[in-house]
BAKESE-408530 format. One record per residue (C-alpha): residue number from 1; y, x, z. Coordinates in steps of 0.1 Angstrom, whole numbers, plus 5000, padded with zeros to 4 digits. Layout:
% residues N
atom num = NUM, py = Y, px = X, pz = Z
...
***
This chain:
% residues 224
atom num = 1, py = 2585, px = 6186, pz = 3201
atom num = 2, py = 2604, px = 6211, pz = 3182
atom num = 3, py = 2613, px = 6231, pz = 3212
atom num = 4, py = 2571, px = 6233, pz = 3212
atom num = 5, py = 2572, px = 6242, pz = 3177
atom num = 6, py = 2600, px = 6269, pz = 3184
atom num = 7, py = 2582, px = 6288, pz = 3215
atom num = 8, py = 2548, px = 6286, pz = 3190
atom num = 9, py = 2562, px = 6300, pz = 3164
atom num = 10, py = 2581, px = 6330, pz = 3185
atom num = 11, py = 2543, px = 6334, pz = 3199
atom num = 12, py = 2528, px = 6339, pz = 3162
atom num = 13, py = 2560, px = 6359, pz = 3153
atom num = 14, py = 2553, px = 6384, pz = 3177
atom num = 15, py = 2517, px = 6384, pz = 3174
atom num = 16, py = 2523, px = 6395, pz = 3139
atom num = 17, py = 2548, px = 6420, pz = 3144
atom num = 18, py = 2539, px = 6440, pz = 3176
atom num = 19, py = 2497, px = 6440, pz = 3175
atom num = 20, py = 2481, px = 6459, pz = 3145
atom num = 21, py = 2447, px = 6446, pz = 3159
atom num = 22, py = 2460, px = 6410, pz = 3155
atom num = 23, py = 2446, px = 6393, pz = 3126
atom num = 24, py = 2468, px = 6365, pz = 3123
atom num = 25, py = 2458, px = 6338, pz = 3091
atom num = 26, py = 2486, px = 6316, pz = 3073
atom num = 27, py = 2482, px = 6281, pz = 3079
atom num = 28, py = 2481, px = 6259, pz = 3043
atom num = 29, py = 2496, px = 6226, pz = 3038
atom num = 30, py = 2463, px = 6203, pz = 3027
atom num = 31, py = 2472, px = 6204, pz = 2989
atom num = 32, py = 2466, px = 6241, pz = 2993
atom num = 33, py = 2500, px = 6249, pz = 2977
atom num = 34, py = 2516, px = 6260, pz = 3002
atom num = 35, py = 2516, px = 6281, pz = 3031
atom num = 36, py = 2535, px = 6291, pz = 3062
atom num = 37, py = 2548, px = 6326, pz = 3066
atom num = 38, py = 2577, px = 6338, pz = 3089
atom num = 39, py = 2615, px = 6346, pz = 3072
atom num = 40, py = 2610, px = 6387, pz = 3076
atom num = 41, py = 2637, px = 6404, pz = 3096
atom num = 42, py = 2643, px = 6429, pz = 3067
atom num = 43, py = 2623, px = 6458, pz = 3052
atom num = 44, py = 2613, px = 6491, pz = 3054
atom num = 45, py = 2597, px = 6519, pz = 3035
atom num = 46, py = 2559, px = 6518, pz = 3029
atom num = 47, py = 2551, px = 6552, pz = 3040
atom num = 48, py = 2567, px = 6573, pz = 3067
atom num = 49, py = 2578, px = 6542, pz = 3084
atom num = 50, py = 2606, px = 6534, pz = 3091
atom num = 51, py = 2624, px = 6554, pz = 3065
atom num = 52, py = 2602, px = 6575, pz = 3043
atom num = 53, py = 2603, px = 6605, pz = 3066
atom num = 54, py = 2576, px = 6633, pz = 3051
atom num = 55, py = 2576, px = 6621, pz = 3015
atom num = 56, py = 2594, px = 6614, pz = 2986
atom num = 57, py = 2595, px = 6591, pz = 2954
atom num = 58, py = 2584, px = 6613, pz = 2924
atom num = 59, py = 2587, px = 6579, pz = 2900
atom num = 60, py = 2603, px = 6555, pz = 2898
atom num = 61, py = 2606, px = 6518, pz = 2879
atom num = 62, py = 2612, px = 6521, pz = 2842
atom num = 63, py = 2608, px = 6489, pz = 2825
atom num = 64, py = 2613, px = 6507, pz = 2789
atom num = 65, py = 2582, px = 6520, pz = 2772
atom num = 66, py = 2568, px = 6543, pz = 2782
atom num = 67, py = 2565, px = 6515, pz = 2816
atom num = 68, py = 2566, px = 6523, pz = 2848
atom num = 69, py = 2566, px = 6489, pz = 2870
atom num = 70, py = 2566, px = 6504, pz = 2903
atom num = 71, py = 2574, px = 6537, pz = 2927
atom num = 72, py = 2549, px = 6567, pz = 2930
atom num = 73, py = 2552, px = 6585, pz = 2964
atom num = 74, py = 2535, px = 6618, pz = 2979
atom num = 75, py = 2537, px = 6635, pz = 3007
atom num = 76, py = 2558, px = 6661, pz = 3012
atom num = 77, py = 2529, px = 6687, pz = 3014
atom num = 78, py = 2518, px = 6682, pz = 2979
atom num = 79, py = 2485, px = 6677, pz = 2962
atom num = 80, py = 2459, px = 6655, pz = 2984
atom num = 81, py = 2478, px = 6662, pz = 3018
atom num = 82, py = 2486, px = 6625, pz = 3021
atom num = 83, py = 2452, px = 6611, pz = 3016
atom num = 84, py = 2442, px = 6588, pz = 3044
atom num = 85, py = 2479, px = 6582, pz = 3052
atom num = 86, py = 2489, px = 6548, pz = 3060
atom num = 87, py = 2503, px = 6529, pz = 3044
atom num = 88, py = 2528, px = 6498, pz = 3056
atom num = 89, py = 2537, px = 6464, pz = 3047
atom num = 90, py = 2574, px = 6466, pz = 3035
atom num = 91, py = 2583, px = 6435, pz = 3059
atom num = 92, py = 2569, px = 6403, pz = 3072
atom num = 93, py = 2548, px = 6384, pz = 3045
atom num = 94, py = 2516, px = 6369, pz = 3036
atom num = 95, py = 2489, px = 6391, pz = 3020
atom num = 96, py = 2480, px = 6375, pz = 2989
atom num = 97, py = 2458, px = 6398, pz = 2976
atom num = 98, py = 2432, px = 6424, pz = 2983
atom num = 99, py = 2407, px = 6440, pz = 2966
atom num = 100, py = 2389, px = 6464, pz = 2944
atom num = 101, py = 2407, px = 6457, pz = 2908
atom num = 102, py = 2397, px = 6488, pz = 2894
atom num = 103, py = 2399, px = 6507, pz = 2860
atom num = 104, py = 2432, px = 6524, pz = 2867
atom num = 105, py = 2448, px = 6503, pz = 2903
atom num = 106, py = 2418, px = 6507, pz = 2925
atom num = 107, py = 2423, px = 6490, pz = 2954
atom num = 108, py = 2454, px = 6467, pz = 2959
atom num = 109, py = 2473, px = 6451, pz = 2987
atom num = 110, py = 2497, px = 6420, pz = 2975
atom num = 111, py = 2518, px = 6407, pz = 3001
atom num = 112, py = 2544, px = 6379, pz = 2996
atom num = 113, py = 2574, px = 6377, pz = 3016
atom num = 114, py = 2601, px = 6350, pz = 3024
atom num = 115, py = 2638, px = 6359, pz = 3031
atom num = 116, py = 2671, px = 6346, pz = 3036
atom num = 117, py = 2697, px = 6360, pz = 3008
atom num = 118, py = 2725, px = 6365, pz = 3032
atom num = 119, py = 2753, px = 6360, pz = 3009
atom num = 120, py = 2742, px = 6327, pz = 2995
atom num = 121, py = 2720, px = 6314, pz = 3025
atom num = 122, py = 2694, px = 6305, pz = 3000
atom num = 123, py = 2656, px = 6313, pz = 3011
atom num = 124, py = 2639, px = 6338, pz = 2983
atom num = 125, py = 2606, px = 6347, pz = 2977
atom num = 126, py = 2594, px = 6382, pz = 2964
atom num = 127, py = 2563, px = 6401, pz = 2969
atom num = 128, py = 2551, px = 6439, pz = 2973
atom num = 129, py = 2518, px = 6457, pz = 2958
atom num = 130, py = 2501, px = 6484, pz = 2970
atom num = 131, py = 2478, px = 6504, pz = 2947
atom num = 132, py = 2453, px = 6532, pz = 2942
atom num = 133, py = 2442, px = 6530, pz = 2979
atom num = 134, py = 2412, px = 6550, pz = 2997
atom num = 135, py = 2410, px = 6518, pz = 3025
atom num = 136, py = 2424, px = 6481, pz = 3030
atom num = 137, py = 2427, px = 6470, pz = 3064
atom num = 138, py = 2438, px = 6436, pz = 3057
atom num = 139, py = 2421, px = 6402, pz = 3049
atom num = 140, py = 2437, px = 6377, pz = 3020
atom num = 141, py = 2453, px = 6353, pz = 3039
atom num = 142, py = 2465, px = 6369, pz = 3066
atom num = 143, py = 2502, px = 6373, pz = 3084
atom num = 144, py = 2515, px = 6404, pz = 3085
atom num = 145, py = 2543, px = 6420, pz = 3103
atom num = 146, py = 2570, px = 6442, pz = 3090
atom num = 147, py = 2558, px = 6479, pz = 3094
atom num = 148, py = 2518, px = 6467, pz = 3097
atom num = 149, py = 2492, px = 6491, pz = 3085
atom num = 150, py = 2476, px = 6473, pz = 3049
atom num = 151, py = 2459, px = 6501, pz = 3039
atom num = 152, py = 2455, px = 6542, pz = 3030
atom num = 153, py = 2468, px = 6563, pz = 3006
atom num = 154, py = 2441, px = 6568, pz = 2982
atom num = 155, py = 2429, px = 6586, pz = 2946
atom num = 156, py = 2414, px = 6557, pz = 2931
atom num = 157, py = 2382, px = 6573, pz = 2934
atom num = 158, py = 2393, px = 6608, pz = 2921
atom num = 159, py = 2416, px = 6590, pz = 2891
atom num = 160, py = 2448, px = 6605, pz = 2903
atom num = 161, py = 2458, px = 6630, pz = 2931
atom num = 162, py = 2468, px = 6608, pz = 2964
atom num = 163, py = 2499, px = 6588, pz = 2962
atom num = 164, py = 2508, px = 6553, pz = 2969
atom num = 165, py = 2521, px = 6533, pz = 2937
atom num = 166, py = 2541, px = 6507, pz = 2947
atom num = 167, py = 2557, px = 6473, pz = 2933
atom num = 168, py = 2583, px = 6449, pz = 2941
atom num = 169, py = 2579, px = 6418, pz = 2921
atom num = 170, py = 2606, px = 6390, pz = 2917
atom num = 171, py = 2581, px = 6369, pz = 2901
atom num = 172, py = 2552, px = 6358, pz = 2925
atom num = 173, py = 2529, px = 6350, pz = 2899
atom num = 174, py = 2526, px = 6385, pz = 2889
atom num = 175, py = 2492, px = 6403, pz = 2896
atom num = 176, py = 2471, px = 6436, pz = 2888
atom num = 177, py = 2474, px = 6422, pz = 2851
atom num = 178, py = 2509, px = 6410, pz = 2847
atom num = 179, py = 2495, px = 6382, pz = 2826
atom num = 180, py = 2523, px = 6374, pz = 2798
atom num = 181, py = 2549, px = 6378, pz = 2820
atom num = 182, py = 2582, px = 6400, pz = 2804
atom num = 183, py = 2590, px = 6435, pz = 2820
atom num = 184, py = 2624, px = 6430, pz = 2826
atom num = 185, py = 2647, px = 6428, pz = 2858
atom num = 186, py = 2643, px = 6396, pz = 2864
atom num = 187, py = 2608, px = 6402, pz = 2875
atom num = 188, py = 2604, px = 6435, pz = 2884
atom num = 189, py = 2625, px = 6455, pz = 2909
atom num = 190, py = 2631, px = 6490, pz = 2920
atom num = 191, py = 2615, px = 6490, pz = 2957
atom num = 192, py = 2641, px = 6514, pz = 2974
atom num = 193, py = 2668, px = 6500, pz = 2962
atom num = 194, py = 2654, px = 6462, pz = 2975
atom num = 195, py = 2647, px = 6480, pz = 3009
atom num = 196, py = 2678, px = 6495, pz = 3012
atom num = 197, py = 2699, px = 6466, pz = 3003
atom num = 198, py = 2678, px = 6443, pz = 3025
atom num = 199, py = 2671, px = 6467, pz = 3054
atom num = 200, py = 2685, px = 6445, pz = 3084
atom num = 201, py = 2683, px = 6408, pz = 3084
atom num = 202, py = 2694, px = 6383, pz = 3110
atom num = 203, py = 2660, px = 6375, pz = 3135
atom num = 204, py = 2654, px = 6339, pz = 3127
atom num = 205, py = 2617, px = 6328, pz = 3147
atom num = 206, py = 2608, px = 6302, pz = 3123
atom num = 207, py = 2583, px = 6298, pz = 3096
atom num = 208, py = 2590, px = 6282, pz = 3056
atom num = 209, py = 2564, px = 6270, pz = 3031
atom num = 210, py = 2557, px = 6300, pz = 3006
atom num = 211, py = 2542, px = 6287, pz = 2974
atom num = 212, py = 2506, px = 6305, pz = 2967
atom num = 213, py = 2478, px = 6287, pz = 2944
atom num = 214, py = 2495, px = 6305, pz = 2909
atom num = 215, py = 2473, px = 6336, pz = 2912
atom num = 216, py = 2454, px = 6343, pz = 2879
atom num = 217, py = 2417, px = 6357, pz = 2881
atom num = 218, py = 2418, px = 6395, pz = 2873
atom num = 219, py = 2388, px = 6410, pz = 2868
atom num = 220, py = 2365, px = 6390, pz = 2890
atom num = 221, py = 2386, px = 6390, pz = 2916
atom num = 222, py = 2408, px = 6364, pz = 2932
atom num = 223, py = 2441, px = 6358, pz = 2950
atom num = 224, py = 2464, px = 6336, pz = 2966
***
């Protein structure tokens, strides 16, 4: 039975990770609490994948006012030579989010991600955003793989010249309006540093329950 349960899982795992075409959806424990996402393999940079090659981060997080709660990058050819880019799901995770939130985010990708802290062997959750996008080309719910296209870079319909903003949030309750949670470390990290830190992690073809059901209403709209 778990040798079953093994092979499945490897099956789904590289479903996820080698098709872009594959829409993979999470399975949900009955309580609808929970769901079942593989432990990602480590992280890489959101654009220019693998490493960021042909832009560059021109903001950063500043969690003094005035805020910045995420990462800002362009393409290296300046002004709207980036729009349309893709734009790539930091590692392995579970999209919790994905829609038009508009005023000033546009369209957003959440995904949540599970991963073993290799120092203390404990099993963290954390969980990207992707904002101000021209397209998403995920569904909520879904699996995705490290390096798997969620969207385009985008203007938010003219708001801004094309860039990606990006989050990394400790917190997993934290949406498009940070609902009463504090802007400090302990739930908002700087993205490069995260990816750096955590770019290689041991291969481990096995899924853990991810909690999702926390995800306030914004604006109409709904998450995970």
């Amino acid at each position: 039975m778990l040798h079953t349960l093994f092979l499945m899982a490897a099956l789904v795992i590289a479903a996820i990770g080698t098709h872009a075409e594959a829409v993979v959806m999470a399975r949900k424990t009955p309580d609808g609490k929970w769901a079942f996402v593989p432990l990602a393999d480590g992280f890489d940079f959101p654009v220019g994948k693998p490493d960021g090659k042909g832009y560059y981060k021109s903001r950063g997080l500043r969690l003094a006012t005035p805020r910045h709660l995420g990462e800002d990058w362009n393409g290296n050819g300046g002004g709207n030579s980036d729009l349309g880019d893709p734009v790539y799901s930091i590692g392995m995770g579970l999209v919790t989010y994905a829609a038009d939130a508009r005023g000033r985010w546009g369209k957003v990708v959440i995904v949540r991600h599970a991963f073993r802290e290799p120092k203390s062997g404990k099993v963290l959750c954390c969980q990207s955003l992707y904002s101000h996008l021209d397209r998403i080309d995920v569904r909520l719910g879904q699996l995705v793989g490290r390096g798997a296209q969620v969207g385009t870079i985008g203007t938010n319909n003219g708001m801004f010249t094309a860039h990606l903003h990006a989050e990394l949030h400790f917190n997993v309750l934290v949406n498009c309006g940070h609902q009463g949670i504090p802007k400090n470390a302990a739930n908002y990290g700087k993205l490069s540093d995260f990816i750096r830190h955590y770019r290689r992690l041991p291969v481990e073809k096995k899924f853990v329950k991810l909690p999702i059901g926390g995800f306030l209403p914004y604006k109409n709209t709904e998450g995970l």
